[in-house]
N, C-alpha and C positions, 0 to 999 in steps of 0.2 A: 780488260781494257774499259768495259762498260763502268767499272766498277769505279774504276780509276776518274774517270769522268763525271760519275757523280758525286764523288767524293768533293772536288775540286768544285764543281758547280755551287754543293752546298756550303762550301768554304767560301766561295763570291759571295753568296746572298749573306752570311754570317757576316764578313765583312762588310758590304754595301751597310747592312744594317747599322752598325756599329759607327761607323764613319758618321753614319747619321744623324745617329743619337750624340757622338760627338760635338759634329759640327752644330746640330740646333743648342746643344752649351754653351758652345763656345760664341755663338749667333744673342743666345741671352743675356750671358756676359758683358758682351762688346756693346749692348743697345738696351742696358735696363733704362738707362734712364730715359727710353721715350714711354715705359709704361710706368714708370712709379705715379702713384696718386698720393701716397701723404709725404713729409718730409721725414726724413728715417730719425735725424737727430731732433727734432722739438719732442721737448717735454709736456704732455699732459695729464697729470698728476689724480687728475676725475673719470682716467680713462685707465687707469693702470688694473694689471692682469684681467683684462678683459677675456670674456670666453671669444671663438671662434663668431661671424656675424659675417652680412653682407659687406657691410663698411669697411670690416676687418677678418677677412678671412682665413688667417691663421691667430685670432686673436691680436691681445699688444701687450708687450712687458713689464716691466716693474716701475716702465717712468713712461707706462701707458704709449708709448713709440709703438706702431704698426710692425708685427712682426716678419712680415711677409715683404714688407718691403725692406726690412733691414737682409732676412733673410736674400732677394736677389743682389741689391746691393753688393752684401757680403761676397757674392759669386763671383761680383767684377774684382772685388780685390782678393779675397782668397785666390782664383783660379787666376786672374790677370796676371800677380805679382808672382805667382809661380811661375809664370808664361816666362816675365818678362825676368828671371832671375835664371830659367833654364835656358833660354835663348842667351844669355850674355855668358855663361858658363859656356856652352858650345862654342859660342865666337871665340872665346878667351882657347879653350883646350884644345880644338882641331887643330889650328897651324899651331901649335907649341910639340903636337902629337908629330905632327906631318916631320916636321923641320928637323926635329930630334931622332924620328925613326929612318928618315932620308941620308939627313948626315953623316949621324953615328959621330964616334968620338967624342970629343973634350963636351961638347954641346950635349951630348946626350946622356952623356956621365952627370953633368949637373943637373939636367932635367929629373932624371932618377933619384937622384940624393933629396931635389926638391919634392919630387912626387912620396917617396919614401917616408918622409917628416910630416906630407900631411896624412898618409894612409895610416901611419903607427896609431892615431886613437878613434874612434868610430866617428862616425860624422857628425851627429846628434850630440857629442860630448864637444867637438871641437867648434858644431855651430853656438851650441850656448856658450863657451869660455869666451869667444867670439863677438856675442853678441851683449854678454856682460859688458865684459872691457869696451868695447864702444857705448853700450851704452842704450838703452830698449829706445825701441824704435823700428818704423817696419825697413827706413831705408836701410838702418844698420844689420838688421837683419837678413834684408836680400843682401848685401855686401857679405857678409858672413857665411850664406848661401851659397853664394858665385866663389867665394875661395878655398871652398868646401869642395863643391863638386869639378871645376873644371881639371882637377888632374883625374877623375874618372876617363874623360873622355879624354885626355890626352896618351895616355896609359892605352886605351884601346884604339887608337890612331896608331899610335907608336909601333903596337906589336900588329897588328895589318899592313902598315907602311915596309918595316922588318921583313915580315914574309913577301913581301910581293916586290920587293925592289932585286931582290935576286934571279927571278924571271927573267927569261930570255927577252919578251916583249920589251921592260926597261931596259933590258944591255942594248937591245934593237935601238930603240929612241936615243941611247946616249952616244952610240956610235954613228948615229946621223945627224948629229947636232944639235936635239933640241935641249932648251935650257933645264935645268932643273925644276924651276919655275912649270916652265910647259910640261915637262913627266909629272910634275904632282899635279896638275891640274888637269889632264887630260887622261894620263895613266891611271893616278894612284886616287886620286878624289874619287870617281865612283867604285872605287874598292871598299869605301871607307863610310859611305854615303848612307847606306843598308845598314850597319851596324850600327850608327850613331843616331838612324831614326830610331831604332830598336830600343836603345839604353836609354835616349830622352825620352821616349812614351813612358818607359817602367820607370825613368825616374821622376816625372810627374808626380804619381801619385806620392811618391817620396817625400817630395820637397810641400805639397799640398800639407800635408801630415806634419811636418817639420813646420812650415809656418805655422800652422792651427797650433799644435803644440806649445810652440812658443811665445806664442800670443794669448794661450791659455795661462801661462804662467807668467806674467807681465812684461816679457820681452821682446814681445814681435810689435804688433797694431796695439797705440794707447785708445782707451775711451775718447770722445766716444763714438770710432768707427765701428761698423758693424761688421768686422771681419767671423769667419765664422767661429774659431777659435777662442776671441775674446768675449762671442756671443756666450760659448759655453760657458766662460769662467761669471757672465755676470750673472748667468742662470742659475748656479750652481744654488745660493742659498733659497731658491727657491724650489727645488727639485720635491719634496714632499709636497706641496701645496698644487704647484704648477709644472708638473715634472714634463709637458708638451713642451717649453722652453728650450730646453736643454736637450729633446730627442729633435725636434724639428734641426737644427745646425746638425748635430749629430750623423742623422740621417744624410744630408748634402755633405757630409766629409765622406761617410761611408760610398757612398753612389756614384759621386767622383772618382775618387781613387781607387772602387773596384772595375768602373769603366777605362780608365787609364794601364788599369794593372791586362783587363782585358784584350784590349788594344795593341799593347805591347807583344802580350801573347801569340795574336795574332799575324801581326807585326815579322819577330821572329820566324813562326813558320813558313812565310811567306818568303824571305831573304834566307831561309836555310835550301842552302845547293845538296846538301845531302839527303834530305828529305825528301827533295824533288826527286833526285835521280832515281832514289829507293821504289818510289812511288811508282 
């Protein structure tokens, strides 16, 4: 039992930690621009590939631009427009999950045939065909994002809603009147609640990846944002000469997305009931 208890204890501190290191990201992100000191986009051309210096502490790039500020910048749109593409994914997939797993029938046949068309090719191939055919661009790309991932989450709404609406609890509530509406919102939402933090943490790091990505290869953030992604594509022909360029972004995809991937991790363990019980 002792054993058991500190087990759990060092699983809080692990956690507390992390949350931490999370939220002061997500704290950098949301408020670079009360610390930037140069402007990310002006050209100075007498300043280019500069080494590391008090002025400019990670150096400056090939059009002499402060790397370091391009670099926080980049974290509000790299990490931001992930934010803001996995949040409209969730909103979009839960009630399409809920509705379809609730109802059953003609509704949830079509859901499936929908869901089915976009799962047949991997995500990554259908966000670029996606993101071609509209056309580069970041908004086109979160659009191409969101119609990408939200039948993940509806797919696993669906099969949780499935399992738990045959419970005695929902035949309880429907034989005392309450609406449908009310059982999914009181019943079946915190069923569903646990897992869907679960999938969005791990898919963070995903969609981080998938922007950078894409933006590497001319279809995400055009020039001249300082996304991280398309930091790396402008670094690239300078990697022999100044190859710091290209590891500093690098490094902030890396760091992100193992923190996210971590989190999720944790996430999981935390929402797993058999785990606990075991335990």
């Amino acid at each position: 039992m002792e054993l058991v208890i500190k087990k759990r204890s060092k699983r809080r501190w692990r956690m507390t930690i992390l949350f931490t290191v999370m939220a002061t990201v997500l704290t950098v992100t949301a408020y670079t621009f009360l610390i930037l000191k140069h402007d990310p986009s002006l050209v100075n051309l007498g300043e280019r590939l500069w080494p590391a210096s008090l002025e400019h502490p990670l150096g400056t790039d090939h059009l002499g631009r402060d790397v370091l500020t391009r670099l926080l910048l980049g974290a509000q749109l790299t990490v931001g427009y992930s934010l803001i593409s996995l949040f409209a994914a969730v909103i979009i997939g839960v009630p399409f999950g809920l509705i379809a797993g609730f109802k059953g029938g003609l509704i949830d046949r079509i859901f499936m045939r929908i869901a089915d068309a976009f799962l047949a090719f991997p995500d990554t191939i259908v966000a670029i065909v996606l993101s071609g055919l509209l056309g580069p661009g970041i908004e086109n790309l979160l659009l191409a994002i969101v119609l990408v991932k939200w039948v993940n989450y509806s797919r696993l709404v669906r099969s949780t809603v499935i399992t738990e609406r045959r419970k005695d609890y929902v035949t309880a509530a429907t034989i005392n009147g309450l609406s449908p509406f009310g059982i999914m919102r009181k019943h079946l939402f915190p069923h569903i609640i646990g897992n869907v933090l679960v999938l969005a943490s791990l898919d963070l790091g995903k969609i981080i990846l998938l922007i950078s990505s894409l933006s590497y290869i001319g279809l995400g953030a055009q020039p001249p944002a300082p996304e991280w992604g398309a930091m790396l594509n402008d670094a690239r022909p300078y990697f022999q000469s100044n190859m710091l360029l290209m590891i500093y972004p690098g490094l902030a995809i890396v760091f992100v997305v193992l923190l996210s991937n971590i989190l999720g991790d944790y996430l999981r363990d935390a929402f797993d009931v058999k785990k606990e019980v075991e335990s």
